[in-house]
N, C-alpha and C positions, 0 to 999 in steps of 0.2 A: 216466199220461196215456193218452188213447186217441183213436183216429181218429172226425175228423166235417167237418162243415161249417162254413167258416168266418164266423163276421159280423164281430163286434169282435176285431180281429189283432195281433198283435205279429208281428216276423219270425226266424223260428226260424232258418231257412240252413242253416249246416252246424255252428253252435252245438254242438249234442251229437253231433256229431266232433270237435269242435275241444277239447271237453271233455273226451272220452274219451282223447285224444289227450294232453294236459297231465295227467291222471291216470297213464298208463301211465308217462308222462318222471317222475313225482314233481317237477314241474315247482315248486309251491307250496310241499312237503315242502321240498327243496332250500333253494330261497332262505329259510323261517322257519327252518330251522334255521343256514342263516347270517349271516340277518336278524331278528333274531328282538325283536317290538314289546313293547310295555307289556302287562299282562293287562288293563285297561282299555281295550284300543286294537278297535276295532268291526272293524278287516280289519286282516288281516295283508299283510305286503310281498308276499306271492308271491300271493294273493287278486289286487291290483291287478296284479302284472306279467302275471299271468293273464288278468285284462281286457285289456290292453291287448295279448296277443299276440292274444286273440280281436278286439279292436277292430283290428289292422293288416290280420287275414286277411278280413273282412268288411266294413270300411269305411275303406280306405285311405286317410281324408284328412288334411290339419294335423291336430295333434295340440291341440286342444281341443276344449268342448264335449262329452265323453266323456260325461258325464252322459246329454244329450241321446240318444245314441247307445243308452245303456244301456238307456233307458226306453221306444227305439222295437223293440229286439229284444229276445229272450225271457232278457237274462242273469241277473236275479233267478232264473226259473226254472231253468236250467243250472249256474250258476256260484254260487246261494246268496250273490249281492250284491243289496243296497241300493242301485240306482244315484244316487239322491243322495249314495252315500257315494265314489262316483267324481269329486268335483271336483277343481279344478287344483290347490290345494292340498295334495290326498291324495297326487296321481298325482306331482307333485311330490319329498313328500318320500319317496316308496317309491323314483325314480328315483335321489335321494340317497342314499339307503340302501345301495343295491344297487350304487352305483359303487366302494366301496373292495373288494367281494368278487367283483368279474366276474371274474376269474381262475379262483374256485373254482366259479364259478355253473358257468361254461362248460363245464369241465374234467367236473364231475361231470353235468349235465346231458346231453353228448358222450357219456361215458361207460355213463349208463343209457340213452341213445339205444339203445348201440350193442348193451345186453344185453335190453331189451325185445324188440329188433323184429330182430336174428340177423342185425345189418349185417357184412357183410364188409368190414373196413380193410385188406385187403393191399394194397390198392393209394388211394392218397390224392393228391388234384390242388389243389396249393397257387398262390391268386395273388392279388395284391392291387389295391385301385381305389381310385380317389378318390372325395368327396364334398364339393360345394361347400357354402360356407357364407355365410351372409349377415349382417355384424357385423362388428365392427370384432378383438371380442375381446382387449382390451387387458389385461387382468388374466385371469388362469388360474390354476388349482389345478399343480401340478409333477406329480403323481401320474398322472395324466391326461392322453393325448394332446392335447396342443396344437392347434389352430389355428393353421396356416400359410400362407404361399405355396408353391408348388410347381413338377408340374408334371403339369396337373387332366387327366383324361381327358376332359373333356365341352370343351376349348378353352375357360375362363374365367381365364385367368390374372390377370383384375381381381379375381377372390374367395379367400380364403383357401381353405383346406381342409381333411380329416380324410382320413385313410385307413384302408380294413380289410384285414385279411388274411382267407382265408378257404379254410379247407381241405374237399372233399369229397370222397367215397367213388367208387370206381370203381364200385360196388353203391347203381347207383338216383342216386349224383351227391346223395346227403346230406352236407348240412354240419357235420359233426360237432367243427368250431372254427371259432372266428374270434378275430379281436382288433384294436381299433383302434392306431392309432400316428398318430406325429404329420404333418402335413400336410407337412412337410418331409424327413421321412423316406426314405431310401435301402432302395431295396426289397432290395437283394444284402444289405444287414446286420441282415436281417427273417428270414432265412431259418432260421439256428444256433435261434434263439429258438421259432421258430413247430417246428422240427424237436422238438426238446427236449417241447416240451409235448404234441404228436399221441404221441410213447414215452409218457410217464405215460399221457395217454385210449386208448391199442391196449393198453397192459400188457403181457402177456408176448408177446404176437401180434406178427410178423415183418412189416411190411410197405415197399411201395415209394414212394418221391417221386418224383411228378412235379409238375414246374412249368416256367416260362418260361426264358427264358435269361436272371434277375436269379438263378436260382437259381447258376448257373456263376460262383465265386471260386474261388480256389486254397482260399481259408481254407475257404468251404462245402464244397468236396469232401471237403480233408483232415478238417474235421469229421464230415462224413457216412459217411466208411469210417473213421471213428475209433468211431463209434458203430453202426457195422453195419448201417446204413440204405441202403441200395438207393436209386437217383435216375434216373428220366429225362430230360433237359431238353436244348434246343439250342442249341447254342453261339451266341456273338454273333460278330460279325466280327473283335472283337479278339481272339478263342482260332483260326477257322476263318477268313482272310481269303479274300477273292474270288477270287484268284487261283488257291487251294485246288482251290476249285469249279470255274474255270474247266478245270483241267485234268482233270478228271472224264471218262472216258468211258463214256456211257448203255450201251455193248455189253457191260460184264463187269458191270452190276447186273441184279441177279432180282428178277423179275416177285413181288410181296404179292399175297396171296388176300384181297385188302380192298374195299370199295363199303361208300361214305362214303354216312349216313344219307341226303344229298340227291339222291342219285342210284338208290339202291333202285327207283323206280318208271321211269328213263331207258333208253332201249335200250342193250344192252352198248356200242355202239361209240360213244355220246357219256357215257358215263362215266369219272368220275378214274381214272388208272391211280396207280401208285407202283412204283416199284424202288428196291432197295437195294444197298450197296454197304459194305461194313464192314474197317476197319483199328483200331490201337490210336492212342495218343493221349497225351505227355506233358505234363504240366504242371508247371509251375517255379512256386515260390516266389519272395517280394519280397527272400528273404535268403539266402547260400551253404548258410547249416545246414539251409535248409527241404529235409526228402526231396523227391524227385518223383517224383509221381502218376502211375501210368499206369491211364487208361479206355480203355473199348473207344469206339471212335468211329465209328458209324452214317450215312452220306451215303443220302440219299433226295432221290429227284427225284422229282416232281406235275406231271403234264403238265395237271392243275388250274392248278396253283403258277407252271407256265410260261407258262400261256396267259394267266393274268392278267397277267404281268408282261409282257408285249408287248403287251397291248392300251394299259397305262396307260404304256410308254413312247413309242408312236404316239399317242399322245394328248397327253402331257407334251410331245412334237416338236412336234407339230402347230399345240399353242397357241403354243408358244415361235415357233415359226416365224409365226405372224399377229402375233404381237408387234414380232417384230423386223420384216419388212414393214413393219408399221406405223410405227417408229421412223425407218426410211429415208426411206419419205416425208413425214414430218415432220422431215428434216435441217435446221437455219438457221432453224427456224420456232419462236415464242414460248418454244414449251414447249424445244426442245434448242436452243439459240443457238450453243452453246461444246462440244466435245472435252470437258471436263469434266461439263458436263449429260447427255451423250450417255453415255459410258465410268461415270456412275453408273445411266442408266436400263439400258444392254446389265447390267450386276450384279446389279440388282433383278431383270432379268426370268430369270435364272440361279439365281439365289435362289427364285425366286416358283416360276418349271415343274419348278427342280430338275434343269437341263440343262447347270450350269456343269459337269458332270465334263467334255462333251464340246462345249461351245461353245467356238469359236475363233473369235477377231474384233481387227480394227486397228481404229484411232480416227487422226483425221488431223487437217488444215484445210486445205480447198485454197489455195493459192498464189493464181488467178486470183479466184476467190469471196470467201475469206476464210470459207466458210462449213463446220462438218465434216463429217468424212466416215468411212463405217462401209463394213467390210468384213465378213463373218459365212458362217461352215460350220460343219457338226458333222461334228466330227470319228469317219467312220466307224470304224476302227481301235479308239476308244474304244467306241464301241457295241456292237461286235462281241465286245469283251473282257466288255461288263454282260451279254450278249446269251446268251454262254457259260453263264454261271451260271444260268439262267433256270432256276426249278424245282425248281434245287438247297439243301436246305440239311445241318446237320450234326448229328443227336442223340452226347449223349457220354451214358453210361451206367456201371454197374456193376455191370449182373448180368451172373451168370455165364456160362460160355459155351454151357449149354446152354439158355440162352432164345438162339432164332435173331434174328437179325439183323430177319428180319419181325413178327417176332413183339413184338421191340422197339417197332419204330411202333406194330404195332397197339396193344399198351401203351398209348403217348404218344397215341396219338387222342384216348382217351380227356378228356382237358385239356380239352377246347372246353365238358361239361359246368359246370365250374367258371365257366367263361365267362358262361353262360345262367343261373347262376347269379345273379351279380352282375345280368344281365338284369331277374330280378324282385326282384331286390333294390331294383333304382332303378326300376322300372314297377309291378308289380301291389301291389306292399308300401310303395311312396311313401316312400323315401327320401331322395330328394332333390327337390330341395333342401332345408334343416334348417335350421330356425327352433328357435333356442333359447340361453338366454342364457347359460349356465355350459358350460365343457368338460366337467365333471363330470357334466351332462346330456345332451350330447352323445352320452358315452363309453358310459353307462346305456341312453341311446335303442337306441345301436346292437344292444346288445346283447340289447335287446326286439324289434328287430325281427328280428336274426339267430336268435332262437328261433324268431318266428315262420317264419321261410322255414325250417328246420329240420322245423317240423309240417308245413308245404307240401311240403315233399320226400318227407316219411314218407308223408302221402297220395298223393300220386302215387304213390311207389314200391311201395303196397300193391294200389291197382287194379290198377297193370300186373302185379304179379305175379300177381294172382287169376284175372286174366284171360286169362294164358299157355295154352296157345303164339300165341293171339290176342292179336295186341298194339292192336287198336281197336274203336272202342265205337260203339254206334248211340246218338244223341239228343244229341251233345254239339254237334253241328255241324247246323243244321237240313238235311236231305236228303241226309247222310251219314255214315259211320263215320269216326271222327276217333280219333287216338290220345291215351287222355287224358291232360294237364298237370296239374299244380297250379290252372294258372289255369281253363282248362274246368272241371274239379270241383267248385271252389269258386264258379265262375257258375251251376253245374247246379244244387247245392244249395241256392241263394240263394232259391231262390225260396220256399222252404218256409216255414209259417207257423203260427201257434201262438194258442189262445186263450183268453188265463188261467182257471185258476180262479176261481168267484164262486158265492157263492151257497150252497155246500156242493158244488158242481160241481168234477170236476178238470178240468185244462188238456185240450183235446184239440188234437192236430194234424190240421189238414187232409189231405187223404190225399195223399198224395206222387204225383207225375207218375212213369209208369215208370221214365225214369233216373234218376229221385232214390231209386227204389226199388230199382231196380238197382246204381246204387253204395256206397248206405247195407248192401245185401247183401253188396258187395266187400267192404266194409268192415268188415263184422262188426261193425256197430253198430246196437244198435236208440233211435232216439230218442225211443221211449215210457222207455226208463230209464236220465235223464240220468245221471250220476255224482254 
């Protein structure tokens, strides 16, 4: 192909990246060889899974009409399909196909991730999300995570669910696993499992867990030092209770040499600080015979961490207190008549602001009136003790003792990647919500799209590297340097265009806008020669 001007268009994008990218992973190799079709058959399984991680990264919508899609961008050209041979049908039974081997898809996929492109997995940030679903789901394959109720992160507890797990790198925050489970699923009994499979995809390579505090069981620990795996995670209040915290004092923890990404541009004295504070830490078994565990046990206070938590308990006060106001002078009146109506709305409103730790209140009927009567304080004492903890919380760990104490956080920081993750999981890649009628498509889907945010990471994490010790780019943000994402990159590129062969004519591409030519250079990719 070669550069011109464009008349009659298809839209190139970042097509031969996204291509070159799915050649490097042996993304197609992979799954025909453990999908493997008819010799009759016009496209193979990994052909379509191929399209369709290119159709997630470039046109994130419902998943039909692919065809469509195929025929307005350059994928015959790139990708050597027929896009009439992309209908629902196809796409269909490729998703069925590929559902009873996503185990292996992943695994090996992960795995040539991880030796293509010189990912480091010593350190891996595991955590899982929900995803709603729309359907009733009455019939299911056993094989295949379920459709459940749960408990949704997005607040729809009227819709079932799906959950993924999904583990990424501390290098670049590539997701080098995932796995769905079922909507009802306990995320602490996700852990032994997800642990297990990240050893096979690192291989002989040493590395560390981090994750949430579902990570923290007795059983998950004892498994994790039974298997030589290193963990960072922080405790929940039923291992570290409040009181813990409460008696902490901020004067014997040391100052971390930390600034948290969003505060890099803040003057030093309105940025997060963090101290820490370090002890060991036993843990007991549900049974006499269980050994017990000892971790080191890491306490860090965020004067971030504290100042939220005072702003949203002056707020949580504040409204409780217009509430209850409110409730007084409506004593006797329609809505509170009776001691009963009255002693259920003071509950609700404890409930609702989350201030029953330290509401105190009588409920009466006066004598004279007949009408009730409410008494209400909060209880300072109480406050004072939540008030304590502000800031604090507890990582438990099990590396050695010569990774420091700060040096543990700065570790754990790291997590919030995996987070941003799930981010584009459910925004730029349209995950959710999920329309579809079998779990067994469901389970398939996710796992075409966890590929794709997989190539999304790879891209990001190749600019940023090329682009070192500079970490931002001119043209991604109109009138400024912007640090580039997955998602920047992939709008930069969008724009590029292509205009078939005819005639005895080859395809030429319009000439690319500087940053499309500047990061097709990061890239190390030329799209005059697709793969």
């Amino acid at each position: 192909m070669t550069y011109g001007q464009p008349s009659v268009e298809k839209m190139l994008g970042a097509l031969p990246v996204l291509g070159d990218y799915c050649r490097r992973l042996d993304l197609a190799g992979i799954i025909d060889r453990a999908c493997p079709v008819r010799d009759l058959g016009y496209l193979t399984h990994g052909q379509v899974i191929e399209a369709l991680v290119a159709n997630r990264l470039t046109s994130p919508a419902p998943l039909v009409r692919v065809t469509d899609w195929a025929r307005e961008h350059a994928v015959e050209e790139v990708f050597g399909i027929d896009p009439a041979l992309l209908n629902d049908d196809r796409i269909g039974r490729a998703l069925d196909a590929i559902a009873p081997e996503l185990d292996h898809i992943v695994g090996s996929v992960g795995a040539q991730a991880i030796t293509a492109f010189g990912i480091d997995v010593s350190r891996l940030h595991w955590d899982m999300t929900s995803i709603s679903l729309y359907g009733s789901y009455e019939h299911t394959e056993d094989e295949f995570a379920t459709p459940k109720f749960g408990h949704p992160k997005d607040r729809r507890p009227d819709l079932k669910q799906i959950q993924a797990g999904l583990a990424a790198t501390g290098d670049g925050g590539v997701p080098v696993f995932h796995r769905a489970f079922d909507g009802g699923a306990g995320e602490v009994s996700q852990v032994v499992g997800a642990m297990t499979a990240l050893r096979k995809i690192a291989g002989p390579r040493q590395f560390l867990l981090v994750g949430d505090s579902k990570l923290i069981s007795y059983g998950n620990v004892r498994d994790m030092i039974a298997a030589e795996v290193e963990f960072i995670a922080p405790a929940s209040k039923t291992y570290v209770p409040a009181r813990v915290l409460a008696d902490l004092d901020l004067a014997n923890a040391v100052e971390v040499g930390y600034v948290a990404e969003r505060d890099a541009r803040a003057p030093a004295e309105q940025r997060g600080r963090w101290r820490v504070v370090e002890d060991t830490m036993t843990l007991t078994g549900p049974h006499k015979k269980d050994p017990a565990l000892s971790v080191r046990r890491v306490f860090v206070h965020s004067t971030a961490r504290a100042h939220a938590a005072a702003t949203a308990r002056a707020k949580k006060l504040d409204r409780a207190r217009d509430d209850l106001d409110r409730l007084v002078r409506g004593l006797g009146s329609r809505h509170y008549p009776t001691e009963k109506a009255v002693a259920e709305r003071v509950a609700a409103i404890g409930r609702a602001r989350r201030v029953a730790a330290y509401l105190r209140t009588e409920t009466g009927t006066g004598s004279a009136t007949g009408k009730p009567i409410l008494t209400w304080s909060f209880d300072q004492a109480a406050i004072d003790a939540e008030t304590a903890t502000d800031g604090w919380y507890a990582l438990l760990t099990t590396l050695p003792a010569t990774v420091t104490a700060q040096e543990v956080l700065i570790r754990y920081k790291g997590q919030e990647v995996v987070e941003r993750r799930y981010s584009a999981f459910k925004g730029p890649l349209a995950v959710a919500p999920m329309f579809l009628k079998t779990n067994r498509r469901i389970a398939a889907l996710m796992t075409v799209i966890c590929l794709a945010l997989l190539i999304f990471c790879l891209i990001e994490r190749a600019v940023r590297a090329a682009l070192a010790p500079d970490t931002r780019l001119a043209g991604l943000v109109p009138g400024q340097k912007a640090k580039p994402t997955g998602r920047l990159i992939l709008q930069a590129l969008a724009g590029m265009r292509l205009i078939p062969a005819s005639g005895g004519q080859p395809a030429i591409i319009a000439r690319p806008t500087p940053v499309q030519a500047r990061l097709l250079d990061l890239l190390a990719v030329d799209p005059t020669r697709p793969p």
